[in-house]
C-alpha positions in Angstrom: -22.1 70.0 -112.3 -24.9 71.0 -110.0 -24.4 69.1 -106.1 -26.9 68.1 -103.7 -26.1 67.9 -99.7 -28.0 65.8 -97.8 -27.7 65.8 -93.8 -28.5 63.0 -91.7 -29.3 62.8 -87.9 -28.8 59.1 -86.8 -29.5 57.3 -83.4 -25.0 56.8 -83.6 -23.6 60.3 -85.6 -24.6 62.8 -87.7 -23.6 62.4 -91.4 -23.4 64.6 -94.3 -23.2 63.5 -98.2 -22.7 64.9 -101.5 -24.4 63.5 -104.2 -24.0 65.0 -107.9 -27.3 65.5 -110.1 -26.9 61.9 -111.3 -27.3 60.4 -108.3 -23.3 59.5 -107.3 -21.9 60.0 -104.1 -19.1 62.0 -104.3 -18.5 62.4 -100.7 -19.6 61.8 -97.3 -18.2 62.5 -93.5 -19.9 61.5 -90.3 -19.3 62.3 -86.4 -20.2 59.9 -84.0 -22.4 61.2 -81.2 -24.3 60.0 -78.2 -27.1 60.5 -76.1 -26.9 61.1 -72.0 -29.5 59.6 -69.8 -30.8 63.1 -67.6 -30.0 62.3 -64.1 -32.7 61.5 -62.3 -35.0 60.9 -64.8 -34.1 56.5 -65.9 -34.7 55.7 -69.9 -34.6 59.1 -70.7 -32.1 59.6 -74.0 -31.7 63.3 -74.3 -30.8 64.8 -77.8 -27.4 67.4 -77.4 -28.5 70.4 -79.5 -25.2 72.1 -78.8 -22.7 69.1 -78.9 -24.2 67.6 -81.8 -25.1 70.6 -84.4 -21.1 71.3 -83.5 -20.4 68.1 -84.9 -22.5 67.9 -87.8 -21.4 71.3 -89.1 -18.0 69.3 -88.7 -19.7 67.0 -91.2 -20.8 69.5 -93.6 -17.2 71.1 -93.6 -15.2 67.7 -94.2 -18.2 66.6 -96.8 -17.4 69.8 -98.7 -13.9 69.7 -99.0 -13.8 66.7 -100.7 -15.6 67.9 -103.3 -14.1 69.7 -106.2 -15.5 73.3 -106.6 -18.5 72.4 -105.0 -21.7 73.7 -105.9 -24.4 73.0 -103.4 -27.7 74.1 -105.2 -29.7 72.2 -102.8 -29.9 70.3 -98.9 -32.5 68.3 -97.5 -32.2 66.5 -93.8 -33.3 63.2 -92.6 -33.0 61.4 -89.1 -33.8 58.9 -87.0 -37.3 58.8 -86.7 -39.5 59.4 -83.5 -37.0 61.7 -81.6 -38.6 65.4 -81.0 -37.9 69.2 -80.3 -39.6 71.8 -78.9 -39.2 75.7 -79.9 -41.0 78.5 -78.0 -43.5 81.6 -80.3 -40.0 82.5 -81.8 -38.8 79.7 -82.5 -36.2 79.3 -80.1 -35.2 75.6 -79.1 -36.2 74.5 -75.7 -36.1 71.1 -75.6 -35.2 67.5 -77.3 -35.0 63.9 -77.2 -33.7 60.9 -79.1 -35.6 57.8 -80.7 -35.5 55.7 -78.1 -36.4 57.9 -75.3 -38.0 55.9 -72.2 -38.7 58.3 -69.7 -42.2 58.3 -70.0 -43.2 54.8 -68.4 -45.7 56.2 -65.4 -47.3 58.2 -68.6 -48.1 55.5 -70.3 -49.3 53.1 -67.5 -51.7 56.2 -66.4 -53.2 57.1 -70.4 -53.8 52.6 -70.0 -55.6 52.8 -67.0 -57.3 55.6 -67.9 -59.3 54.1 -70.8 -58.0 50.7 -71.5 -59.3 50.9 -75.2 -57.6 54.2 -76.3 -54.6 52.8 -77.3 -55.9 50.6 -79.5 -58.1 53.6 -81.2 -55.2 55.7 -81.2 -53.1 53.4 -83.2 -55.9 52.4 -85.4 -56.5 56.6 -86.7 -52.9 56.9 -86.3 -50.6 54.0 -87.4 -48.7 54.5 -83.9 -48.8 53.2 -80.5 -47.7 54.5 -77.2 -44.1 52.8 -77.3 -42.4 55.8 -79.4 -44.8 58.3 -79.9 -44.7 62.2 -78.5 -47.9 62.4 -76.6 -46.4 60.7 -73.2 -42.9 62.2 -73.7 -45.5 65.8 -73.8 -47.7 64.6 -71.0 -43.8 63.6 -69.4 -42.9 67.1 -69.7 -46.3 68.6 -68.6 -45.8 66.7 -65.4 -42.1 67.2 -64.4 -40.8 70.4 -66.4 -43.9 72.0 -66.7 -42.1 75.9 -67.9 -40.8 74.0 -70.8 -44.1 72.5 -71.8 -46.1 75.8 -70.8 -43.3 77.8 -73.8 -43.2 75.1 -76.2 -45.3 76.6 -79.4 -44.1 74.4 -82.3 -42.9 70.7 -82.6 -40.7 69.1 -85.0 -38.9 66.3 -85.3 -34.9 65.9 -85.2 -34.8 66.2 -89.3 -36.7 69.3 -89.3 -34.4 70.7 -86.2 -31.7 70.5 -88.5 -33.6 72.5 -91.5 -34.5 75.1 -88.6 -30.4 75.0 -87.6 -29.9 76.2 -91.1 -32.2 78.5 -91.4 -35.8 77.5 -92.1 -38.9 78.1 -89.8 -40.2 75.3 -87.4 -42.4 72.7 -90.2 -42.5 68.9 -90.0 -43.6 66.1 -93.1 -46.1 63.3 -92.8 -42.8 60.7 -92.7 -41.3 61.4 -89.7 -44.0 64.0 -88.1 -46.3 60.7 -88.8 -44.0 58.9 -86.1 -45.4 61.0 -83.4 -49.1 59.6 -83.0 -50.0 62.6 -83.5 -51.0 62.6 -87.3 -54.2 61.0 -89.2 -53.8 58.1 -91.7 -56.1 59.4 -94.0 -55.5 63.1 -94.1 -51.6 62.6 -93.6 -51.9 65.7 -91.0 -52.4 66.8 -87.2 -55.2 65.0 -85.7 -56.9 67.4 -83.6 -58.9 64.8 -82.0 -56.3 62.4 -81.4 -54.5 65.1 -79.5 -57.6 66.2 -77.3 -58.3 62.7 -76.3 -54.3 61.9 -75.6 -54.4 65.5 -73.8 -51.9 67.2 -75.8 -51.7 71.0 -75.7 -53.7 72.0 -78.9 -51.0 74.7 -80.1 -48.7 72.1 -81.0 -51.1 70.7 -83.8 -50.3 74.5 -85.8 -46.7 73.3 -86.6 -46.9 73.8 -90.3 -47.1 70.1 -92.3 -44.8 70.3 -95.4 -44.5 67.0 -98.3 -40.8 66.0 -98.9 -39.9 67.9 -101.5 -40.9 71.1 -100.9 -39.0 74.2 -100.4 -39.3 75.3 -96.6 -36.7 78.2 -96.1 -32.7 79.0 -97.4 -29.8 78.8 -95.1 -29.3 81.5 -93.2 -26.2 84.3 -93.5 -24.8 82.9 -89.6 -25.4 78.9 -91.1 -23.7 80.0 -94.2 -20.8 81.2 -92.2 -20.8 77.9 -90.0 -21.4 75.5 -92.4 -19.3 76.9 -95.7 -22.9 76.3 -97.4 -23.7 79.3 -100.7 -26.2 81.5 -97.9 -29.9 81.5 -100.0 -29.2 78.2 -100.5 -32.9 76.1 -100.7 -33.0 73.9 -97.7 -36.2 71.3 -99.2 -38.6 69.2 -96.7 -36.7 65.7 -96.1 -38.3 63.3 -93.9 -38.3 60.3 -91.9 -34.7 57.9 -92.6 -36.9 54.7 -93.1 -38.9 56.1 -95.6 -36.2 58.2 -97.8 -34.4 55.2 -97.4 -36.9 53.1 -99.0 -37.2 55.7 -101.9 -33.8 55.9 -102.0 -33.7 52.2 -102.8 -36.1 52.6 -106.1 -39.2 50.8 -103.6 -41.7 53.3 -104.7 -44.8 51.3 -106.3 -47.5 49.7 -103.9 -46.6 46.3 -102.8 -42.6 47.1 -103.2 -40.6 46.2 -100.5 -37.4 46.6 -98.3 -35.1 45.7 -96.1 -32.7 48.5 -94.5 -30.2 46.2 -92.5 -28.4 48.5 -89.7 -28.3 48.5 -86.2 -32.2 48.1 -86.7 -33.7 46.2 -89.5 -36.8 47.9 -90.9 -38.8 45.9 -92.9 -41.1 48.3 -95.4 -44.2 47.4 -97.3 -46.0 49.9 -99.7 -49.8 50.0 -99.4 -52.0 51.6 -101.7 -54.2 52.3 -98.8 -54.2 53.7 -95.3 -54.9 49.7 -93.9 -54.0 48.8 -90.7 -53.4 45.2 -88.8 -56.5 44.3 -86.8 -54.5 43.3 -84.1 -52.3 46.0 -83.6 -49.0 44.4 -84.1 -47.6 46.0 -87.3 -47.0 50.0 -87.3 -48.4 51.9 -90.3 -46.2 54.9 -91.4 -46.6 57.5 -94.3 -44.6 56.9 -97.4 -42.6 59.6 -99.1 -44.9 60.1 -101.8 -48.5 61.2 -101.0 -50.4 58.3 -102.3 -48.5 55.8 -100.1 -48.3 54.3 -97.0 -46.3 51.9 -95.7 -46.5 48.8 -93.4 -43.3 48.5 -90.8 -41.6 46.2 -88.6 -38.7 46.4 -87.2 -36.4 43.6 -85.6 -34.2 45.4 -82.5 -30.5 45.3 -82.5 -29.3 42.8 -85.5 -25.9 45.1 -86.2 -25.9 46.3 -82.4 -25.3 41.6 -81.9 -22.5 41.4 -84.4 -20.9 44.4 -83.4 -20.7 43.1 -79.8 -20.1 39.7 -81.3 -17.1 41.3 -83.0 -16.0 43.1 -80.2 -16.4 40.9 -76.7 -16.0 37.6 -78.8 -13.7 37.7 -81.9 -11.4 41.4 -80.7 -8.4 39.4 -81.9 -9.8 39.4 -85.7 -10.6 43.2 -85.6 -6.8 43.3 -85.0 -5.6 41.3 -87.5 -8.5 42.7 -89.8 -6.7 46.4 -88.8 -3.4 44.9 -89.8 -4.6 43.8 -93.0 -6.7 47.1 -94.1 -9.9 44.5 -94.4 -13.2 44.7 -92.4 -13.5 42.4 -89.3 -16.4 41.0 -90.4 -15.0 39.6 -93.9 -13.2 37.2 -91.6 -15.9 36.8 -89.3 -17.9 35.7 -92.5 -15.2 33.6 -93.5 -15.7 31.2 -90.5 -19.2 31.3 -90.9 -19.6 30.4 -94.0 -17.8 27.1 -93.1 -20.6 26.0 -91.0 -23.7 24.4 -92.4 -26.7 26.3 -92.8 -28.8 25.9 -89.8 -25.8 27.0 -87.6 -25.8 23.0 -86.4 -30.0 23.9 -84.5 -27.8 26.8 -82.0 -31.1 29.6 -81.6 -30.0 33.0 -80.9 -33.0 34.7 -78.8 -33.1 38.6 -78.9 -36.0 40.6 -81.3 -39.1 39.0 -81.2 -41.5 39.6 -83.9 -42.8 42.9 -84.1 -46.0 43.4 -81.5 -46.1 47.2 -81.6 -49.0 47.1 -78.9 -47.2 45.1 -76.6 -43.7 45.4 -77.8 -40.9 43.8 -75.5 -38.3 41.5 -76.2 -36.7 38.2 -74.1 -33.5 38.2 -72.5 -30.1 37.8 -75.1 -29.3 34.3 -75.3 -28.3 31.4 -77.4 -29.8 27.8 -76.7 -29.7 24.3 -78.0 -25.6 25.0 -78.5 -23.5 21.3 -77.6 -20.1 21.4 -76.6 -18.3 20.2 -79.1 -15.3 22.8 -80.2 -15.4 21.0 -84.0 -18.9 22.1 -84.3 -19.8 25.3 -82.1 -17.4 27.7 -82.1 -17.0 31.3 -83.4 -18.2 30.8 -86.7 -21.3 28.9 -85.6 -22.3 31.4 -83.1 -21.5 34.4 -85.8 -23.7 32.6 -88.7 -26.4 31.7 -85.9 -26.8 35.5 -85.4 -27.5 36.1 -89.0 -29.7 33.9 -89.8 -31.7 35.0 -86.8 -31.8 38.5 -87.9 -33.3 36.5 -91.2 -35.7 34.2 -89.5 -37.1 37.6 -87.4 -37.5 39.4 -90.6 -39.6 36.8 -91.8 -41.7 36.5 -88.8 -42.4 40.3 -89.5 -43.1 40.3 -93.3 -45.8 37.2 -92.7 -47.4 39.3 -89.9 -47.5 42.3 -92.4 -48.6 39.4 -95.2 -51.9 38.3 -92.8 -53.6 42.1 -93.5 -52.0 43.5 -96.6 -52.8 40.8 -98.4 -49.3 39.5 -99.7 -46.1 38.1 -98.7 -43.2 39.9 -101.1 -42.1 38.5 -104.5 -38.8 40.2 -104.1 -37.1 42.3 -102.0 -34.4 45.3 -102.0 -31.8 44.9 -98.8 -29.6 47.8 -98.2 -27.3 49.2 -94.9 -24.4 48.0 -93.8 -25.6 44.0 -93.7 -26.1 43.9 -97.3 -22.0 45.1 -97.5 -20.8 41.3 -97.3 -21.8 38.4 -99.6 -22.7 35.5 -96.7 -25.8 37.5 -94.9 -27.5 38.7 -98.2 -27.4 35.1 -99.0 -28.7 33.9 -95.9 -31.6 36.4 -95.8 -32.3 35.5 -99.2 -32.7 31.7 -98.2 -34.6 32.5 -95.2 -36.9 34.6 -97.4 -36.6 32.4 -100.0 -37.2 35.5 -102.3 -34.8 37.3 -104.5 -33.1 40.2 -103.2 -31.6 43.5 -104.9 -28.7 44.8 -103.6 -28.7 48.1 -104.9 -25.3 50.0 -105.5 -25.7 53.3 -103.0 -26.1 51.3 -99.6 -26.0 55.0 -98.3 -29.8 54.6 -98.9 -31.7 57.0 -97.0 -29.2 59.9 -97.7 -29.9 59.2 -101.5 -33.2 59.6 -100.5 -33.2 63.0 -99.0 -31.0 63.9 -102.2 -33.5 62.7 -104.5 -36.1 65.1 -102.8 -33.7 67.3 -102.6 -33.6 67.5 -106.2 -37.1 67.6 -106.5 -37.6 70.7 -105.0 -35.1 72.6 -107.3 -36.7 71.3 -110.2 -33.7 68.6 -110.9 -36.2 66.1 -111.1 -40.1 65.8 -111.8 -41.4 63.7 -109.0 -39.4 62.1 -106.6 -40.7 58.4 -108.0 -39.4 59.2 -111.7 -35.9 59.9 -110.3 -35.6 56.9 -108.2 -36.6 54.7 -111.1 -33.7 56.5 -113.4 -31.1 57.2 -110.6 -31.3 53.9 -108.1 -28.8 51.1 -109.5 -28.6 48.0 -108.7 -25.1 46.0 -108.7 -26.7 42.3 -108.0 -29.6 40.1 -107.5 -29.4 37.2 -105.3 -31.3 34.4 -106.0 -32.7 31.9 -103.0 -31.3 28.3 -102.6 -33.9 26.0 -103.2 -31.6 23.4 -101.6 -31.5 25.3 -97.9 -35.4 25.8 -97.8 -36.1 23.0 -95.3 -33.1 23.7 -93.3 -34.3 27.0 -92.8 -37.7 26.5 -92.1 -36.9 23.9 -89.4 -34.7 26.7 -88.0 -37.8 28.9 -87.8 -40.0 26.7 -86.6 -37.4 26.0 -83.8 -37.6 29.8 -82.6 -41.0 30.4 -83.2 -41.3 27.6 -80.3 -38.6 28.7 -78.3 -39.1 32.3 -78.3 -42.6 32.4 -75.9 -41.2 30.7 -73.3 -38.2 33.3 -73.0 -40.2 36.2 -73.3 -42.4 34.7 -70.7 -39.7 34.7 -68.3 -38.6 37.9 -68.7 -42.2 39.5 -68.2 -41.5 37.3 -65.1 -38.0 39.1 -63.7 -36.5 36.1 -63.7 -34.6 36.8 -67.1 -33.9 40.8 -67.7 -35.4 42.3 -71.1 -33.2 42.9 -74.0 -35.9 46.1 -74.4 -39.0 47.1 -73.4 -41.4 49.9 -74.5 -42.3 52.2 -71.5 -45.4 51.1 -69.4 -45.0 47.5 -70.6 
């Protein structure tokens, strides 16, 4: 049996996972990692080249040794999309950053007030705004660690750094390179102009651009020895975690679409065609396979609430959970699904829709809760945070619905939400659509494994094998019954939301998030 290893650099850990030629996951292993603020330097979210690469070969090693007689004849990498590196002429890292990274705020108010309109032109040739893309984080550089900028020669994102780890030459794909601002929609490459207008250093723009899918390099003899991987192995163009994630989830024809619930929720949308939302709001990304694109949103911090809902609010059910060998948040569930849906009108406020030219969120905060113990208590408050995760999601896919033309039949939900039976259910009456829960929630590693395959020739197109490999273990239907409920629900944020985030834009209320110049 012929194995495939994919390697996956997340905003929380590393992970590595062994897939067999079938599409099964024999094995996976993860480290959990962080990233420092540099002092001096507030929202910056450096990327630990050292630290982490120690811990994802850590990965690799456990992933491997679970395997019976392994036999890696291919490795692809993902990540967390955004984040960057920077290698001199010899391809020597100098410098890198995670997702997130905010440092870049004076940047961003000086290309605004510079030309007012270039944003807006920018994300209309690129599918990206200022919030996340490189060109500030380069013009950030430029400014305040100007040797670093003056020796940087190729850039790649945090997928590719890996590749270049094991042994491959500095290259990026149209997935998660896209993610930079840097690339065209229509040519799924460097945009030479974009760059010259953003003032980018023009070098950057002769990083080679690689498909997922194609063979880039072969780990090296001194990876080999670090990593237990065959040396010669082929280490195959991956790409962004979003969109192998949505192949990964069989969402590969035009008009398909997912959910990947995690600590974000990404909502993707297939197009046929490069379009883009008139008004800026919605990002446009580059689908794994050339002749897509895809429409994103993204609702901030859905698993980031329960998991501080778990931990500050219910730390006595994790124990008992630990005592019992289940997961806290089967008895979390448990007392929400007591509670009616509608979470008795309590309205959670954190992720506003997605506004990707003028993205911020309001301050964390519940309103319209009584205080009555009978009816508000934990469970309310835990089913109240996801169905709000549901009612942003919807917000986003009608936004996406105003351009592309059409609000999803069905939908397939994946990560870590989709796990329990309660907040598929909710999202599915929110929606009022049928989901497909598929049966690898590892979803964007499956992805990279699928290219992964197509590279060595296991598979003929990366589409084919999602449509034979990707299973699905249930549908869930929509309750007709909790339709009204729910839209009442929605309609209640949609009119509560403005007046939150209008107080935060005032000081009085601090921002859950804010994109830098905003």
């Amino acid at each position: 049996m012929r194995h495939i290893l994919a390697l996956d650099a997340g905003t929380g850990s590393g992970r590595a996972v062994v897939f067999d030629e079938e599409g099964r996951e024999l094995a996976a292993a993860s480290r959990e990692w962080s990233h420092r603020e540099e002092p001096g330097f507030p929202g910056s979210m450096t990327f630990d080249r050292e630290t982490n690469w120690g811990l994802l070969v850590a990965a690799i090693r456990e992933a491997l040794s679970r395997v019976e007689r392994p036999n890696v004849v291919a490795v692809s990498t993902t990540s967390m999309r955004e984040g960057i590196a920077l290698y001199d002429e010899k391809g020597r890292e100098l410098w890198a950053c995670a997702n997130v990274d905010a440092r870049a705020v004076e940047e961003v108010r000086e290309l605004k007030a510079r030309d007012p309109e270039l944003e807006l032109w920018a994300y209309l040739r690129s599918g990206q705004t200022y919030a996340l893309g490189a060109a500030p984080r380069l013009l950030w550089l430029k400014k305040h660690q100007p040797e670093i900028y003056e020796r940087a020669r190729w850039l790649t994102m945090l997928s590719d750094w890996i590749a270049v780890r094991l042994g491959a030459p500095p290259a990026v794909d149209p997935t998660n390179g896209g993610t930079t601002g840097l690339f065209n929609l229509e040519t799924r490459r460097w945009d030479r102009e974009l760059g010259r207008r953003l003032g980018v250093k023009e070098v950057l723009f002769e990083t080679p651009v690689f498909e997922p899918g194609q063979v880039i390099g072969e780990v090296s003899a001194a990876a080999a020895r670090e990593t237990g991987l065959p040396p010669g192995t082929p280490i195959v163009m991956g790409g962004g975690d979003a969109q192998l994630g949505t192949l990964g989830l069989g969402a590969t024809g035009p008009g398909d679409a997912a959910i990947l619930g995690g600590s974000f929720w990404q909502q993707e949308v297939n197009l046929e065609r490069p379009l883009a939302d008139p008004k800026g709001r919605i990002r446009i990304n580059f689908a794994a396979q050339p002749e897509l694109w895809q429409a994103e949103a993204i609702v901030f911090f859905p698993g980031i609430a329960v998991r501080w809902f778990r931990d500050a609010m219910a730390p006595d059910l994790k124990a008992e959970a630990r005592a019992q060998g289940k997961d806290p948040y089967e008895l979390l569930e448990a007392l929400a699904e007591k509670v009616p849906p509608g979470s008795e009108g309590l309205t959670p406020i954190l992720s506003d829709a997605m506004d990707y030219l003028h993205w911020r969120h309001a301050a964390p905060s519940f309103l319209n809760f009584g205080l009555d113990p009978e009816r508000f208590h934990r469970g309310t408050f835990f089913r109240a945070l996801e169905e709000n995760a549901a009612i942003v999601t919807r917000a986003n896919l009608e936004r996406i619905a105003e351009f592309a033309g059409a609000y999803p039949e069905e939908a397939v939900f994946a990560g870590g939400a989709s796990k329990g039976r309660l907040w598929p259910q909710i999202v599915a009456d929110v929606l009022q659509i049928p989901l497909k829960i598929p049966v690898v929630k590892e979803a964007t590693a499956l992805g990279a494994a699928l290219v992964a395959g197509v590279g060595v020739g296991l598979y003929p197109d990366a589409e084919r094998a999602a449509a034979e490999l990707v299973r699905f273990e249930r549908v869930v239907e929509p309750n007709p019954e909790n339709r009204e409920v729910y839209e009442e629900a929605y309609r209640r944020w949609q009119e509560a939301y403005p007046p939150q985030l209008e107080l935060a834009d005032r000081g009085v209320t601090r921002s859950m998030w804010r994109a830098p110049g905003e």
